[in-house]
C-alpha positions as CSV (number, residue, x, y, z in Angstrom):
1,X,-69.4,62.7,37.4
2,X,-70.6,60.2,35.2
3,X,-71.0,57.7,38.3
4,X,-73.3,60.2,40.2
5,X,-75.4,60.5,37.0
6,X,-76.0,57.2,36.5
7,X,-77.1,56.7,40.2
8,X,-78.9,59.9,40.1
9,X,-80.9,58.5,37.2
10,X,-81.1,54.7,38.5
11,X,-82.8,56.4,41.8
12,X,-84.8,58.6,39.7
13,X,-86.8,55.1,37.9
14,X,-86.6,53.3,41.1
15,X,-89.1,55.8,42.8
16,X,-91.4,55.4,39.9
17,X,-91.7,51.7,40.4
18,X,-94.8,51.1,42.2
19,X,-94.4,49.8,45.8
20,X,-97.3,48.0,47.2
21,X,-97.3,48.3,50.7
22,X,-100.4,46.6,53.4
23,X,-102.7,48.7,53.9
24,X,-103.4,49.3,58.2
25,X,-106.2,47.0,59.2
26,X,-109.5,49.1,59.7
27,X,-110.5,48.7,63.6
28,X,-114.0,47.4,64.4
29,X,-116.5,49.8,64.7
30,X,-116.9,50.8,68.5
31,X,-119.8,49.0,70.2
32,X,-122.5,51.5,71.3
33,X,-121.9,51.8,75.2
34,X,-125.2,51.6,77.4
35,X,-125.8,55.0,78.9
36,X,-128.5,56.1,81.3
37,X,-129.7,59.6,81.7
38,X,-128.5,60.8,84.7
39,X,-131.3,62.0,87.4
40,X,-131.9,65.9,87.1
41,X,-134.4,68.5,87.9
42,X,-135.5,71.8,86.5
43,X,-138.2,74.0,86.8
44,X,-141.4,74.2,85.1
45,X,-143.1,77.0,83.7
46,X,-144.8,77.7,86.6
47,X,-141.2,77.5,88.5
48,X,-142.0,74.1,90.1
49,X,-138.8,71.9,90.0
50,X,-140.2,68.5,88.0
51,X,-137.8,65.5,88.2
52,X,-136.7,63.4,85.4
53,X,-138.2,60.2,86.8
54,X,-141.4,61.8,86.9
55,X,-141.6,60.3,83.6
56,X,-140.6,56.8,84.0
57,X,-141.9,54.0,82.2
58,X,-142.5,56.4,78.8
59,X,-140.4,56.7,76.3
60,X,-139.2,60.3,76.2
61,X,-138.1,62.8,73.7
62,X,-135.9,65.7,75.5
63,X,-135.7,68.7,72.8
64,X,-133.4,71.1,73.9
65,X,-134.7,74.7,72.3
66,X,-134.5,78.5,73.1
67,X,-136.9,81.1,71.9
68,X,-134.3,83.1,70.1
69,X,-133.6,79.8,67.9
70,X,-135.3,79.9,64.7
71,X,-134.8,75.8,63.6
72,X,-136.1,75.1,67.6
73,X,-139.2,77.4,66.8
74,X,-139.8,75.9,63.6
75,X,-140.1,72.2,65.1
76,X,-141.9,72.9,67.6
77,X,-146.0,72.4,66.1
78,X,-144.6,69.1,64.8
79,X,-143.2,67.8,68.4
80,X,-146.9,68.6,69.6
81,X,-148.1,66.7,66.6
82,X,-146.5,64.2,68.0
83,X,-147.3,64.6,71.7
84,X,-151.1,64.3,70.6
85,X,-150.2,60.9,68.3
86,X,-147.8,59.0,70.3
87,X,-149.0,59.8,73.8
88,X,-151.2,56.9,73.7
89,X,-148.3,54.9,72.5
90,X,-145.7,55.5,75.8
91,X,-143.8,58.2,74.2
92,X,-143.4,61.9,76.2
93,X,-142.2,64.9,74.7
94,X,-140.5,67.1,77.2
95,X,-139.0,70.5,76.4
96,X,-136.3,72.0,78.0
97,X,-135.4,75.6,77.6
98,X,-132.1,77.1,77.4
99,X,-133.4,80.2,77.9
100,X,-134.4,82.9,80.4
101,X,-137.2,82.3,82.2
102,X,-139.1,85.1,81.2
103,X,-139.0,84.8,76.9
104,X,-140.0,81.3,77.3
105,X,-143.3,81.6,79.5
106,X,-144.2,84.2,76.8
107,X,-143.8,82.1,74.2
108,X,-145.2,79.2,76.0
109,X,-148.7,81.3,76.2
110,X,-148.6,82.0,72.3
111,X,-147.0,78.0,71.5
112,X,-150.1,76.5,74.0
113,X,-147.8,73.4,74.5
114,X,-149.3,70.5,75.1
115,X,-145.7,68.9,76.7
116,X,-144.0,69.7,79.7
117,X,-141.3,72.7,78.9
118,X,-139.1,73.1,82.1
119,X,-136.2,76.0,81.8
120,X,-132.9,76.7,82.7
121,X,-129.7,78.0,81.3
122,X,-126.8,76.4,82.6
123,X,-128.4,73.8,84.1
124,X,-130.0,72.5,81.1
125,X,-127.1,73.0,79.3
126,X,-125.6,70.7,81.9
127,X,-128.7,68.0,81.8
128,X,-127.3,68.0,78.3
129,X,-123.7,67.6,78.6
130,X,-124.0,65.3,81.7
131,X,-125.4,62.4,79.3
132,X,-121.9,62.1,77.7
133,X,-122.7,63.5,74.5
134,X,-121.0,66.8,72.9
135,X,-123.7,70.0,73.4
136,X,-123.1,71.6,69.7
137,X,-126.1,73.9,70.0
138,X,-129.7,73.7,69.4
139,X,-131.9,72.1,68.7
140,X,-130.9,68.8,69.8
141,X,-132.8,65.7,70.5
142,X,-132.8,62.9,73.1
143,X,-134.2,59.8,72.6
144,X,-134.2,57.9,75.8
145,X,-135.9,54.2,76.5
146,X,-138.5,53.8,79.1
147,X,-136.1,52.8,81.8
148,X,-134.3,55.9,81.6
149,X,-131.4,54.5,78.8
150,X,-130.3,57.1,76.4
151,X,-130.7,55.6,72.9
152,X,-129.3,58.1,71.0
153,X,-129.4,62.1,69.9
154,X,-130.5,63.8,67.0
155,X,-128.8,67.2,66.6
156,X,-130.2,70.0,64.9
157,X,-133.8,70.3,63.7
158,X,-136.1,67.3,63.7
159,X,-138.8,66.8,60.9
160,X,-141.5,64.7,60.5
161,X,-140.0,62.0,59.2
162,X,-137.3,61.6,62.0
163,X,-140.1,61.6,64.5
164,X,-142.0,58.8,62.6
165,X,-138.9,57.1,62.2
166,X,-138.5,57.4,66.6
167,X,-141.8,56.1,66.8
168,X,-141.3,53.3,64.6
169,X,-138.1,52.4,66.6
170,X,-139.7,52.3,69.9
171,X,-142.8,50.3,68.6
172,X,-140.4,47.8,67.5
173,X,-138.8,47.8,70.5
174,X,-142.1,47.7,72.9
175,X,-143.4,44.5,71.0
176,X,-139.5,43.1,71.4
177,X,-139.2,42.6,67.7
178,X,-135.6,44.7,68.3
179,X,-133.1,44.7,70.8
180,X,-131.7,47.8,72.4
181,X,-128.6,47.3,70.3
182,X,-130.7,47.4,67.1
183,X,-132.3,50.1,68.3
184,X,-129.6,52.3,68.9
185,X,-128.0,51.5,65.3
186,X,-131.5,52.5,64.1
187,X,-131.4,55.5,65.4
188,X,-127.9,56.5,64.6
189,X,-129.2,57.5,61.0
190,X,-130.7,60.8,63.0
């Protein structure tokens, strides 16, 4: 009996002695993979199917909205804000509906957008999952390069500093004073 106590109580000091073990090595962060949009088409407000490409060579902004979300509803004055400052500047906004038909073309009329809006449901919601990135809900952001290159996302609602901070990126870009890679990490802080 005596034994087991004093083993009990030699064990019971050992495992306070500190141990250090190695902590794991921390793996490098991922490299950001080069993704393009893929090509899609959906129709206008007017129900006219409008290609992506239609808007090569501009940097575009794809806000994914729905009428019935207030955050969506909210950003929308300041994306035509922007429209009507950075159009001169390569950059298109282009709406895309999740929506009915219907609810949006009425809220198009009282909005007067001054950027394309094309609609679908589960086709947009497919434009948005086919560019590899997780669809959490709206509103969500794309930023994609002129040559069609998604450069990253901004999920949930934008304000006006995020959209100066886009424009900034992609002047910086245009004039070549940052790589795509710099760009992208740029953007990450969306």
């Amino acid at each position: 009996a005596a034994l087991l106590a004093l083993m009990a109580g030699a064990l019971f000091y050992a495992a306070r002695i500190p141990v250090e073990v190695e902590a794991p090595a921390q793996p490098e962060p991922a490299a950001l993979e080069t993704v393009s949009h893929p090509a899609f088409a959906l129709p206008d407000l007017e129900g006219n199917s409008r290609e992506f490409s239609e808007w090569d060579g501009s940097h575009r902004l794809l806000n994914f909205w729905a009428t019935w979300c207030a955050p969506c509803r909210r950003e929308i004055p300041l994306l035509k804000a922007f429209q009507e400052e950075q159009a001169a500047n390569g950059i298109q906004v282009i709406g895309i509906a999740v929506d009915d038909p219907l609810p949006v073309a009425r809220y198009a009329r009282e909005m007067q957008f001054n950027y394309p809006v094309l609609v679908g449901q589960e086709d947009a919601m497919a434009v948005a999952e086919s560019s590899g990135l997780e669809f959490l809900g709206m509103p969500f952001t794309m930023v994609v390069a002129a040559d069609g290159e998604l450069l990253n996302a901004h999920f949930g609602e934008i304000h006006d500093a995020d959209l100066d901070h886009i424009a900034e990126v992609l002047q910086l870009l245009d004039a070549g004073e940052i790589d795509r890679d710099s760009a992208r990490k740029a953007l990450e802080v969306l």
